[in-house]
ZADO-208082 format. One record per atom (N, C-alpha, C): atom name; residue number from 1; x, y, z. Coordinates in steps of 0.05 Angstrom, whole numbers. Layout:
// residues N
REC   atom     n        X        Y        Z
REC     CA   NUM        X        Y        Z
...
END
This chain:
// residues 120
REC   atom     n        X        Y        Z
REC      N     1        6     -465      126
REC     CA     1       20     -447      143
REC      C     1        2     -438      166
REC      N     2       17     -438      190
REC     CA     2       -9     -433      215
REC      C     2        6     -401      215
REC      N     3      -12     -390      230
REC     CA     3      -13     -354      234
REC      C     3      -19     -351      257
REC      N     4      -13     -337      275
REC     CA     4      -12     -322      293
REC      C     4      -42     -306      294
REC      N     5      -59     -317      315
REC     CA     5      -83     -298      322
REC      C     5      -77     -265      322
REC      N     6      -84     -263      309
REC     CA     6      -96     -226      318
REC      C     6     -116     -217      318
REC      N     7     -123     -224      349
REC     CA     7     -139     -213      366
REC      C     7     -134     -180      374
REC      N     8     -158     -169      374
REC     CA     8     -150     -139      383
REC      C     8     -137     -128      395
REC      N     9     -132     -147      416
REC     CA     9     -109     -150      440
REC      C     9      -80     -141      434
REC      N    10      -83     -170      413
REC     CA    10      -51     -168      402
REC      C    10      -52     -142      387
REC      N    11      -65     -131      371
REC     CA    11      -56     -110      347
REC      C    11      -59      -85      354
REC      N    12      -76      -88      382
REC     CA    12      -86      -61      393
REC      C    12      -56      -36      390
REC      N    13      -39      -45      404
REC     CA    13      -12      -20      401
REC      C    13        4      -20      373
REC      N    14       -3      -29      350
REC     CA    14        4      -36      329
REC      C    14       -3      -18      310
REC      N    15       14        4      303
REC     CA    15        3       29      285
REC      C    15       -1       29      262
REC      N    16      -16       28      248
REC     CA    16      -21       35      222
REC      C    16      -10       53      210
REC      N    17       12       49      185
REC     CA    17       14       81      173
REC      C    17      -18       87      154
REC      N    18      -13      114      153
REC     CA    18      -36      120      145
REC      C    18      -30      130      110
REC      N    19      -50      140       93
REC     CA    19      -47      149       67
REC      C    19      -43      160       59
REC      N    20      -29      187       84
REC     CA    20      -19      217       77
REC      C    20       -8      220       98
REC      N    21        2      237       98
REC     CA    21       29      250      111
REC      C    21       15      279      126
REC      N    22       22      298      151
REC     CA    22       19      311      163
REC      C    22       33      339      148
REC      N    23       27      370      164
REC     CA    23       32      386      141
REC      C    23       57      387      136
REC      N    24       73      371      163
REC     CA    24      105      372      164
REC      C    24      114      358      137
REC      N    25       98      329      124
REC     CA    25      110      314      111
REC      C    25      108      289      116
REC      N    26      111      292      145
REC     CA    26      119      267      158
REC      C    26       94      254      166
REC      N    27       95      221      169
REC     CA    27       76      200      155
REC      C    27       49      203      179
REC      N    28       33      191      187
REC     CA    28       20      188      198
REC      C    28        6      164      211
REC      N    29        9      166      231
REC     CA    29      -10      134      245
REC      C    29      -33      130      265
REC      N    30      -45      104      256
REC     CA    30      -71      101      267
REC      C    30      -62       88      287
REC      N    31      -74       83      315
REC     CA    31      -70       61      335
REC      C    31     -102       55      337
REC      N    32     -112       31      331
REC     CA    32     -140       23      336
REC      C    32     -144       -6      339
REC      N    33     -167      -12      364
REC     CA    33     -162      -38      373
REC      C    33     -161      -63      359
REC      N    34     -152      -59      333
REC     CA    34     -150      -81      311
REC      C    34     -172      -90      291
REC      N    35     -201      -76      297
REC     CA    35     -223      -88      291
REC      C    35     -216      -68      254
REC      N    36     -200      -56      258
REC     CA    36     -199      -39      222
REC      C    36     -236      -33      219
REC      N    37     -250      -28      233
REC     CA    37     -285      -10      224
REC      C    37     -277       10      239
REC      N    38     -270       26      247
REC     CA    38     -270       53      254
REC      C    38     -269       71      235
REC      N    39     -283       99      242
REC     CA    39     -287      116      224
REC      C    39     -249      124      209
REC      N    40     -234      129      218
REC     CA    40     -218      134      208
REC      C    40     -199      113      201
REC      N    41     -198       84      204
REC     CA    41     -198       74      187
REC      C    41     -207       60      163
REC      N    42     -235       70      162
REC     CA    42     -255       67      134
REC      C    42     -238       87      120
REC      N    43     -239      116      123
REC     CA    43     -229      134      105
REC      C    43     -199      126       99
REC      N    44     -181      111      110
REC     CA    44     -165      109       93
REC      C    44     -163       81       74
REC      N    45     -179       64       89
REC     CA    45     -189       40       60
REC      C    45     -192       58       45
REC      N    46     -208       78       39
REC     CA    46     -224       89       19
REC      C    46     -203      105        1
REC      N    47     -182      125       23
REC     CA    47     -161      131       16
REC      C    47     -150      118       -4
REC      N    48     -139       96        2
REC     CA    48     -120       82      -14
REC      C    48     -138       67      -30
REC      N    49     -163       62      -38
REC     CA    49     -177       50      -61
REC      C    49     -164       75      -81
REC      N    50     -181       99      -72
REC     CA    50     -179      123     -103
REC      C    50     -148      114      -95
REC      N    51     -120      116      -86
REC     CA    51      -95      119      -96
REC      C    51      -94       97     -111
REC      N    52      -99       77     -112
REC     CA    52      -95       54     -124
REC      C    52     -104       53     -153
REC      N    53     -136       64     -151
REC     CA    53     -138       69     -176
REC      C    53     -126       87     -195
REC      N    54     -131      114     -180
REC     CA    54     -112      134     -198
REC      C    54      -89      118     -214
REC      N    55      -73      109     -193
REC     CA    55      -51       98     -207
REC      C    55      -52       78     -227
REC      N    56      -71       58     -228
REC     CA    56      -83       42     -254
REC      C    56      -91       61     -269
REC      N    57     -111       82     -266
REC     CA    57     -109       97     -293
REC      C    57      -90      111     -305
REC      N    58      -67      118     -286
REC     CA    58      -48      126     -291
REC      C    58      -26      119     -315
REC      N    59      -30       91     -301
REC     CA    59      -11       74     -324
REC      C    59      -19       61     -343
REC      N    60      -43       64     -342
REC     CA    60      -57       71     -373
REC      C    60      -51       93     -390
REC      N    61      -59      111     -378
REC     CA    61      -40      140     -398
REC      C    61      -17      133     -405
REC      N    62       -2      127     -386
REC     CA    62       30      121     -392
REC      C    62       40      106     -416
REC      N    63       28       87     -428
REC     CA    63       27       67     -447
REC      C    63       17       82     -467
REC      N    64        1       98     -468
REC     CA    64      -11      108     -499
REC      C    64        8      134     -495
REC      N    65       18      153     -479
REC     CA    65       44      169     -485
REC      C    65       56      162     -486
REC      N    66       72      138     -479
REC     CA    66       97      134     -490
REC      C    66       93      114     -512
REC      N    67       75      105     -525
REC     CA    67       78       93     -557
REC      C    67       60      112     -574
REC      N    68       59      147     -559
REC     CA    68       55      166     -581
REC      C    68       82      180     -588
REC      N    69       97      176     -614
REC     CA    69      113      192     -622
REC      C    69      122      223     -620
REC      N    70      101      227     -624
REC     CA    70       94      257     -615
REC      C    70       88      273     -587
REC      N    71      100      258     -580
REC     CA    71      100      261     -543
REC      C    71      128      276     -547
REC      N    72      115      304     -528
REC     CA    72      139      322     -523
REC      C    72      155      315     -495
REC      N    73      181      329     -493
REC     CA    73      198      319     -475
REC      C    73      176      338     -447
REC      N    74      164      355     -445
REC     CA    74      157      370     -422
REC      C    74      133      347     -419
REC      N    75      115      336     -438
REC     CA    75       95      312     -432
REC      C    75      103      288     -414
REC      N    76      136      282     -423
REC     CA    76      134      260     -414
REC      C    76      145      274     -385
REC      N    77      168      290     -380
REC     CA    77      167      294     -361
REC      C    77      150      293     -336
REC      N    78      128      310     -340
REC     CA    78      102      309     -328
REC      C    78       96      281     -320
REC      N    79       98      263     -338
REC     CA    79       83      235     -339
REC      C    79      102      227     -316
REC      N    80      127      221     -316
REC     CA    80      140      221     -300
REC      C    80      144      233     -273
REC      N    81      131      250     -275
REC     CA    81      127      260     -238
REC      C    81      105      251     -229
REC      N    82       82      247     -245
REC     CA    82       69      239     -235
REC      C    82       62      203     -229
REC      N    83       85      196     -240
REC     CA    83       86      169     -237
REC      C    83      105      163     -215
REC      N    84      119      175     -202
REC     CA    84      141      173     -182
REC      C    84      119      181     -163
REC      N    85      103      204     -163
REC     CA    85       86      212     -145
REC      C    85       64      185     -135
REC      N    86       53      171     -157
REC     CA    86       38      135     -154
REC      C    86       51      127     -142
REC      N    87       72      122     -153
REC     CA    87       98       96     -138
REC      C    87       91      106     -111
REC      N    88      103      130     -110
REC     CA    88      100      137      -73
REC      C    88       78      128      -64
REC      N    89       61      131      -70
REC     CA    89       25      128      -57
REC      C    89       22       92      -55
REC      N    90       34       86      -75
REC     CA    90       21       53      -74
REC      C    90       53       37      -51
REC      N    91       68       48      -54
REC     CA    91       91       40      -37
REC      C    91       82       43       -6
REC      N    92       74       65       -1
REC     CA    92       65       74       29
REC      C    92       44       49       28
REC      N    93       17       43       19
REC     CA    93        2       28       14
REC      C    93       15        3       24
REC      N    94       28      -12       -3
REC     CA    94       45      -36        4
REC      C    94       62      -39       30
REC      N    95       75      -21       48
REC     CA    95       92      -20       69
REC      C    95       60      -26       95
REC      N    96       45       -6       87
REC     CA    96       24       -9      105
REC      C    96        3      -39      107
REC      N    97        0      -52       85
REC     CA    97      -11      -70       90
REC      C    97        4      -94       93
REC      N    98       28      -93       82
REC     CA    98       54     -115       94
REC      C    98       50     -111      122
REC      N    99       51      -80      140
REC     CA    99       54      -84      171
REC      C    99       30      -98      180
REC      N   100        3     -104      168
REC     CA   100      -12     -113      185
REC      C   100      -26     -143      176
REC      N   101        5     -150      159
REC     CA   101       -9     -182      152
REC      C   101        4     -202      181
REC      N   102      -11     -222      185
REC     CA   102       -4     -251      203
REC      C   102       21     -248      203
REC      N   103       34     -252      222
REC     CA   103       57     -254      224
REC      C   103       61     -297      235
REC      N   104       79     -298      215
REC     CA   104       66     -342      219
REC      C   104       88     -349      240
REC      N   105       79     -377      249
REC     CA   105      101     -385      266
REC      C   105      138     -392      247
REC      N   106      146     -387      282
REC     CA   106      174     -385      270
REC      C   106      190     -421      260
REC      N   107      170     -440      273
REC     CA   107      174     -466      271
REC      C   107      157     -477      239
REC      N   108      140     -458      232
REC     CA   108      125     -471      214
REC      C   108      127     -450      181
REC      N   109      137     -426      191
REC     CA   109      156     -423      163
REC      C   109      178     -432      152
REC      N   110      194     -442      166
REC     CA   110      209     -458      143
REC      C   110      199     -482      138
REC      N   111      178     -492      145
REC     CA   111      173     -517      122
REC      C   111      148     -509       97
REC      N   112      151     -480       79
REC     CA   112      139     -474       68
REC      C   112      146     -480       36
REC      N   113      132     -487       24
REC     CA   113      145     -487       -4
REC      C   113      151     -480      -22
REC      N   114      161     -476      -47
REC     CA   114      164     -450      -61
REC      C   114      137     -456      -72
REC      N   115      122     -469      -72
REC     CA   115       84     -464      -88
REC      C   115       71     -455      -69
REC      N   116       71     -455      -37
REC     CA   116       67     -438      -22
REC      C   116       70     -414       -9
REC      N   117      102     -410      -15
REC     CA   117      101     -374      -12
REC      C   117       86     -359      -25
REC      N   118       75     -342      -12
REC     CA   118       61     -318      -29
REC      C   118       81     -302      -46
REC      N   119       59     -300      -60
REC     CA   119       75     -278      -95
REC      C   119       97     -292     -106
REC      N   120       87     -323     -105
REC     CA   120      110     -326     -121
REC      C   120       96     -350     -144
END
């Protein structure tokens, strides 16, 4: 599959969401000339490493509370917010690094194969 250069040029107006949200809530974005080494886009690599992990250790707990019997309903609850709370974090993540993959030509994706699509 051929891909589309991105050059700084091209990605320069191309926003990044970022790994947290402003005090409103609402998401946040980077505009940077594509080169991704800037200081504030190091910190949110770094950002979303610890979210990523948290959430692997996360769902490690999750597995030994829920095949402990003795897991109270306010435990699992908990487990549960804080697992919707991951989802959120690694979803923002996933939305953000989908926006800044190759975008391929429009002549040379469909002759892709199903052993060549990604994730599959």
């Amino acid at each position: 599959m051929i891909y589309k250069s991105h050059d700084g040029a091209a990605t320069a107006g191309r926003p990044r969401l970022l790994p947290w949200s402003n005090l409103d809530g609402n998401p946040c974005y980077l505009v940077t000339d594509g080169t991704g080494t800037g200081r504030l886009a190091r910190l949110a690599d770094d950002v979303e490493a610890v979210q990523l992990g948290m959430a692997d250790d996360l769902l490690g707990h999750a597995v030994d509370l829920l095949g402990d019997g003795k897991a109270t309903a306010p435990q699992l609850r908990y487990l549960a917010a804080c697992l919707a709370e991951a989802l959120h974090d690694v979803h923002r993540i996933a939305r953000s690094r989908g926006a800044r993959l190759p975008v391929p030509h429009d002549d040379e994706a469909s002759h892709v194969t199903p052993e060549e699509a990604p994730g599959v």
